[in-house]
C-alpha positions as CSV (number, residue, x, y, z in Angstrom):
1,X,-7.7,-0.8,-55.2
2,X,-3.9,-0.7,-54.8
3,X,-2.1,1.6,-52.5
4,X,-5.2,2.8,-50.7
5,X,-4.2,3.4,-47.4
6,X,-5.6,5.4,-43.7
7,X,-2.7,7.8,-44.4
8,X,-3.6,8.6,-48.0
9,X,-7.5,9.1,-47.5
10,X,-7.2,11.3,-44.6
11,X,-6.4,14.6,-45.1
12,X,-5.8,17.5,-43.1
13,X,-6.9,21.1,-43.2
14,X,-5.8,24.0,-41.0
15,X,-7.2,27.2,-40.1
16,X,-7.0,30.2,-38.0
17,X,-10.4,31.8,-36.4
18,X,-10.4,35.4,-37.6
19,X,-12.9,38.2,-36.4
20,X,-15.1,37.5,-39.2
21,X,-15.7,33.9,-37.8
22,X,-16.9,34.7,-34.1
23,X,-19.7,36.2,-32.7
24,X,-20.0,39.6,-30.4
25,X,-18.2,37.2,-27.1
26,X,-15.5,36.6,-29.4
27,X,-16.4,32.7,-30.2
28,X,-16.2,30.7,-33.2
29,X,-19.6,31.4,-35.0
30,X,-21.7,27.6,-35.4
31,X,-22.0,29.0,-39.1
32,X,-17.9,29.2,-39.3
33,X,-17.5,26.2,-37.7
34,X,-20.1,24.3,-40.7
35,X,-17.5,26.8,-43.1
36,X,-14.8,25.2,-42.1
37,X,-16.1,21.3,-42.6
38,X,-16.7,22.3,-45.5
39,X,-13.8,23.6,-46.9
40,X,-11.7,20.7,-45.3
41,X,-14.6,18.4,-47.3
42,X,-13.5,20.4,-51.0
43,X,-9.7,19.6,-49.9
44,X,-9.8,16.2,-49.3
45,X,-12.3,15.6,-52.6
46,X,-10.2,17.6,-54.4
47,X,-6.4,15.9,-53.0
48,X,-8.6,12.9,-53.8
49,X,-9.9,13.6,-57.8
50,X,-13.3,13.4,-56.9
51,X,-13.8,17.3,-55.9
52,X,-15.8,20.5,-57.7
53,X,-13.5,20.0,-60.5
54,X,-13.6,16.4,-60.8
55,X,-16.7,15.6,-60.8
56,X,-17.7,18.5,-63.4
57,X,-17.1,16.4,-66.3
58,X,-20.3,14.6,-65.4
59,X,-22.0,17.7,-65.0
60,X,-22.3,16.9,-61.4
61,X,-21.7,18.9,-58.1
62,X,-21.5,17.8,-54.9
63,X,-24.5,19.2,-51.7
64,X,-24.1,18.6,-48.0
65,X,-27.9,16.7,-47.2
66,X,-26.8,15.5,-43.5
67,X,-24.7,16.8,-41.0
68,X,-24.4,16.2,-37.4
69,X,-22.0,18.2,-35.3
70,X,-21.0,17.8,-31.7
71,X,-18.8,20.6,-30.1
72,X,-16.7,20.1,-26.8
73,X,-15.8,23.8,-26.1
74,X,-16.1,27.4,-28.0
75,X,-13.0,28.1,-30.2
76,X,-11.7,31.5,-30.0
77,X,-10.7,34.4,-31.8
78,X,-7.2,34.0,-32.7
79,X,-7.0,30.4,-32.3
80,X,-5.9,28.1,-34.4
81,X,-7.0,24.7,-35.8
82,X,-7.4,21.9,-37.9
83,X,-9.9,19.6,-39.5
84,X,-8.6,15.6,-40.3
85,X,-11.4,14.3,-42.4
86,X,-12.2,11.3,-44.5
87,X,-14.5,9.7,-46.8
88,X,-15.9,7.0,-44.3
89,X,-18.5,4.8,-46.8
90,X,-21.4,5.2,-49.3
91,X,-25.3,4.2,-48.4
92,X,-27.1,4.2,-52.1
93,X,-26.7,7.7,-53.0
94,X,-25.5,9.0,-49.7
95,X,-21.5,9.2,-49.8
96,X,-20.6,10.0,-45.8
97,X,-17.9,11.7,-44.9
98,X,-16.4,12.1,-40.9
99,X,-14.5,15.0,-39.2
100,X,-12.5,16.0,-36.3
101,X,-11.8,19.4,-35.2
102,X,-8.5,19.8,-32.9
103,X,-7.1,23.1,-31.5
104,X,-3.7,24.5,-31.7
105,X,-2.6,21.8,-29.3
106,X,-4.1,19.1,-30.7
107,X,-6.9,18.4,-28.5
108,X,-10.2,17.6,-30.3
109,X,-12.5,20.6,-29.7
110,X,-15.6,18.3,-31.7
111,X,-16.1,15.8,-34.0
112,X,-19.1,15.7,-37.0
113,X,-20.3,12.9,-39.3
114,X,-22.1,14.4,-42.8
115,X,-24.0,12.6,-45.9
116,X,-23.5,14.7,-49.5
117,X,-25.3,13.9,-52.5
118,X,-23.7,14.2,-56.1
119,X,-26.5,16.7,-58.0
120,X,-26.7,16.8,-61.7
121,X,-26.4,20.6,-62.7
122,X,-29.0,20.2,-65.1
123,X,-31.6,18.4,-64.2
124,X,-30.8,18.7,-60.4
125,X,-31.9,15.2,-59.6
126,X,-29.6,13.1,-57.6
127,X,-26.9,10.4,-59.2
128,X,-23.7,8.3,-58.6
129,X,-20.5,9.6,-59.2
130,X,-19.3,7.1,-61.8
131,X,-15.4,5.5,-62.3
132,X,-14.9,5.9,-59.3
133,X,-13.4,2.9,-57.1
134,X,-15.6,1.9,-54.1
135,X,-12.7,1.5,-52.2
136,X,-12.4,5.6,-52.1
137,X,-15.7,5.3,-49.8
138,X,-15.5,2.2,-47.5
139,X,-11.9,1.9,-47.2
140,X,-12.3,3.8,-44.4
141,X,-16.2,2.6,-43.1
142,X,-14.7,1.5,-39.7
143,X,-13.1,4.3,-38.7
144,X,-15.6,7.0,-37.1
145,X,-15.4,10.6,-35.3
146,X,-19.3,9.8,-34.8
147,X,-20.3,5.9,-35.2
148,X,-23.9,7.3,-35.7
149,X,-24.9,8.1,-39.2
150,X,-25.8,11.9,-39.3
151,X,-29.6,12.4,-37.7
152,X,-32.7,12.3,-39.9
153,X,-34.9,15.4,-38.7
154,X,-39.0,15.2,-38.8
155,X,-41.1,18.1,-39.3
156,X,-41.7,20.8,-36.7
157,X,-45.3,21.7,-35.5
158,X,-45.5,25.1,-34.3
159,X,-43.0,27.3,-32.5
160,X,-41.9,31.2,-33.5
161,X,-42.0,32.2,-37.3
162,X,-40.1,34.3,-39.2
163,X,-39.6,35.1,-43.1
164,X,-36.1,35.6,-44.8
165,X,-35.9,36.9,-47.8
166,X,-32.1,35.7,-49.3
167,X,-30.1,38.5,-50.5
168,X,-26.9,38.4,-53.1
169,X,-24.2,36.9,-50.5
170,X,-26.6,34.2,-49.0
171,X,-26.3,32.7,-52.6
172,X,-23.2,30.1,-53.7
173,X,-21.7,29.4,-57.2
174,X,-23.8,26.4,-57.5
175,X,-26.4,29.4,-57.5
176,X,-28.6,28.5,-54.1
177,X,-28.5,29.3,-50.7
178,X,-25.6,28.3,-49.2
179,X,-25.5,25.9,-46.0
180,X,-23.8,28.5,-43.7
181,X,-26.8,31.0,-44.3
182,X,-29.3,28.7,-42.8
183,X,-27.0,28.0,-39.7
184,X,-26.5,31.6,-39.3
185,X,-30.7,32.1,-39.4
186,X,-31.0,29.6,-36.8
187,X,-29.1,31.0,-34.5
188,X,-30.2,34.7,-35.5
189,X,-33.6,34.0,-34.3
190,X,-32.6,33.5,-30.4
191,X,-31.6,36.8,-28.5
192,X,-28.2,37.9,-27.5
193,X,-28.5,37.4,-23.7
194,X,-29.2,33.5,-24.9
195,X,-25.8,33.6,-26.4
196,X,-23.9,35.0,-24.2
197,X,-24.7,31.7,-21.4
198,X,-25.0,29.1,-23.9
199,X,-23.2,27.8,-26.6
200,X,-24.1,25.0,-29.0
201,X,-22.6,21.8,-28.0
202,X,-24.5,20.2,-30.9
203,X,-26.2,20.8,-33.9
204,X,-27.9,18.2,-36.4
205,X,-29.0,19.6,-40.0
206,X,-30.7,18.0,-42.8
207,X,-30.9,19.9,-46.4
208,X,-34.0,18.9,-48.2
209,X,-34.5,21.0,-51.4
210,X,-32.4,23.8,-52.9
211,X,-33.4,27.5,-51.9
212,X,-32.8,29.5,-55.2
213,X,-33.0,33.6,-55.8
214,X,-35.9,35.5,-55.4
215,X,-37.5,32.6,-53.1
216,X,-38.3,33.9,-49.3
217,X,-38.0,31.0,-46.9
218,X,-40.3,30.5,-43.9
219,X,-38.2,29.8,-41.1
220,X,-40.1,28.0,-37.7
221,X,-38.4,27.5,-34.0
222,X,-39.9,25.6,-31.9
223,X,-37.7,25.2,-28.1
224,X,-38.2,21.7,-26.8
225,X,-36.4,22.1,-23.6
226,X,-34.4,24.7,-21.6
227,X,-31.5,24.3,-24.2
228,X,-33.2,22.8,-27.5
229,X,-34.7,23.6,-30.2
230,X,-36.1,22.4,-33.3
231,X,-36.0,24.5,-36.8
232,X,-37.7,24.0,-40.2
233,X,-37.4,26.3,-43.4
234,X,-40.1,26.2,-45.8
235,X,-39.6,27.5,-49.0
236,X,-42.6,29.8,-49.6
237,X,-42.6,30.2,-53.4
238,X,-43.0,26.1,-53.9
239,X,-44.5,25.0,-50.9
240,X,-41.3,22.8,-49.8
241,X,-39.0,21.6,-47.4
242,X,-35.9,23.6,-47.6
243,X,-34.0,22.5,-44.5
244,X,-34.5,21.0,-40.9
245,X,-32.3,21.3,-38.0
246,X,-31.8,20.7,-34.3
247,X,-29.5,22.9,-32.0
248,X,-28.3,21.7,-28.2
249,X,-26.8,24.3,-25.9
């Protein structure tokens, strides 16, 4: 396709950590920091005609299904930053998508690679976004934050259990749980005094099937070393996979 160009599929999103995005040490919440991938995702989809509004007409929306974070440092309260991110390729169904997250100065503060899926509104099954040109999605296949494609997670066996129940505000427009939530019940289950010496230097989460309202989720930890841990949700009501994660600190 004509005209496609680094400079024209890379886009650029800024933002400024407010107290609603940090924890009680005044750090960047891992929950915020998902927020704000994103948000800079729904820009750059949306600069790029294939974002919520774009893709409606084929009654499709778009779900994260892989993402794999690595964080160099805690942002702070007050700081600023900015998210350059691109559409980097497409593996059958998978369109993946890379990020970089630089501070105020410019220095890059972490870098994340994600997989989304194009979900028909109806039927909720998976599809291909079509007339779109491929070139949108592996102009750019070269160029990586993380040259790894975001981590498939296997099941947990064991660990600390815990039921969540969603409530109104876990919920999104597309009328499920929303990715945030689950990062923010990770990191619930693990005591303050953990937080305060450790933060996440990366995280790795896979979204398996759709958590809707009035379903409770059964939410497993399991630590696999001094500063891992594993995490599975099962979605009570159906007997499913919900989500699966890993956290490093």
């Amino acid at each position: 396709m004509k005209g496609l160009t680094e400079e024209k599929l890379t886009s650029f999103s800024k933002f400024r950590v407010t107290s609603a995005d940090t924890d009680m040490y005044a750090r960047v919440r891992l929950g915020a920091i998902v927020n704000y991938l994103i948000q800079s995702a729904i820009d750059s989809a949306d600069r790029l005609g294939f974002g919520y509004g774009g893709i409606r007409g084929q009654n499709l929306f778009w779900v994260l299904s892989r993402l794999t974070v690595e964080l160099d440092r805690p942002l702070k309260w007050y700081e600023s930053l900015e998210v350059e991110t691109w559409p980097k390729n497409v593996e059958r169904i998978l369109y993946l998508r890379d990020f970089i997250i630089r501070d105020g100065g410019g220095s890059v503060a972490g870098r994340a690679t994600s997989g989304w899926l194009a979900v028909d509104i109806g039927t909720r099954r998976m599809k291909k976004i079509d007339g779109l040109h491929a070139g949108f999605f592996d102009h750019l296949k070269d160029k990586h934050a993380i040259e790894a494609p975001p981590e498939k997670l296997f099941p947990v066996e064991g660990g600390e259990t815990h039921e969540i129940k969603p409530v109104y505000f876990d919920i999104d427009l597309n009328g499920h749980v929303t990715t945030t939530r689950y990062v923010d019940w990770m990191m619930d289950m693990l005591p303050p005094g953990f937080h305060r010496n450790n933060y996440p230097r990366k995280l790795s989460l896979n979204i398996m099937k759709e958590t809707l309202p009035g379903e409770s989720i059964l939410l497993s930890s399991k630590q696999c070393s001094d500063n891992e841990f594993r995490y599975e949700g099962m979605n009570s009501n159906k007997g499913t996979n919900a989500f699966r994660a890993h956290t490093a600190f």
